[in-house]
Each structure stands twice: as structure tokens, then as C-alpha cells.
N, C-alpha and C positions, 0 to 999 in steps of 0.2 A: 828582590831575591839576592840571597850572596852568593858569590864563586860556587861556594861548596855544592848548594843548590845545584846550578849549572852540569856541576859537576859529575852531581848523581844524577840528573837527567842523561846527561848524555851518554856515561856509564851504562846505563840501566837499558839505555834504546840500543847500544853498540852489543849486548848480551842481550836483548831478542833479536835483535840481525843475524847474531851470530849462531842462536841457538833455535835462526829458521823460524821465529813467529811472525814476521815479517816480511813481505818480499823484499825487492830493491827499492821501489819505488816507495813505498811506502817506510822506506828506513831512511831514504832519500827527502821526500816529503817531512819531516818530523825535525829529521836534522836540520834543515836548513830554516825552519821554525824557532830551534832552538838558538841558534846562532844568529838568527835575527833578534832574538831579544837580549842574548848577549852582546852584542851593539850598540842595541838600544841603550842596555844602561851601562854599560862604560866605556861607549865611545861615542854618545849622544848622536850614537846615526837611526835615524828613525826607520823602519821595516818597511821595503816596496817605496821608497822614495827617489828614487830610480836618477839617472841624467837630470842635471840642471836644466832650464828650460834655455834656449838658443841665447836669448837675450841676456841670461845672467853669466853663460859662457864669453858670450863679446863685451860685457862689461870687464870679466879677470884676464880678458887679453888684453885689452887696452890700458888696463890696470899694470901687466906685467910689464908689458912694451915702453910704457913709459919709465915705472924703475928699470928697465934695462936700460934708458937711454940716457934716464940720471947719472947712473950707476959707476959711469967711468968720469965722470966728471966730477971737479975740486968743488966742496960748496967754499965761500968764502973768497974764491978771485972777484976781482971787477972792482 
């Protein structure tokens, strides 16, 4: 789908919220539908794919910790 798309959807849902076809919940539900697939495709984040699992978070920490410990240091002495 293009923006444009996107666009009218979400237009179109924000004019039955507003014009009461909808409750909260259910304006609330739709939206955040929409917005998950506006992710999806143009920010390659995939919908309900939530927290990394523990293990892939202590891989980017140690990942980080070490550029941070490179980080102040010359390459090129010794």
C-alpha cells in the first residue's frame, strides 16, 4: 500500500470516531492496526513482535560495552 492509502484509512476511521460510529475502543483497536502496518512497510518493524528475547538483549550489551571500551582508545599505538 502507498502513504496515500494509509492515509485515507486513517482519515476515514478518525471521521467515524468522530462522527460516533465507533466507540473508543474500537477506534482505538483499528488504529493501532493501521499503524502496525505502517511500520511494517516503512520501517521494516514487523506487527506484535514485541521485546527481544533476554539473550539477544545481552548480546547488544556486550556488544555496546565493548565499543564503549574501544571507543576512547588510539587505534594505531603499540
Amino acid at each position: 500500500m502507498n502513504d496515500l492509502s494509509f492515509s485515507s484509512m486513517l482519515r476515514t476511521l478518525s471521521e467515524d470516531y468522530y462522527n460516533r460510529k465507533l466507540s473508543l475502543e474500537e477506534y482505538r483497536t483499528q488504529r493501532k492496526s493501521i499503524l502496525s502496518k505502517i511500520d511494517a512497510e516503512f520501517n521494516g518493524i514487523k506487527p506484535d513482535a514485541g521485546e527481544p528475547e533476554p539473550e539477544e538483549q545481552e548480546d547488544k550489551s556486550l556488544f555496546m560495552r565493548t565499543i564503549s571500551f574501544f571507543k576512547d582508545s588510539d587505534v594505531g599505538e603499540g
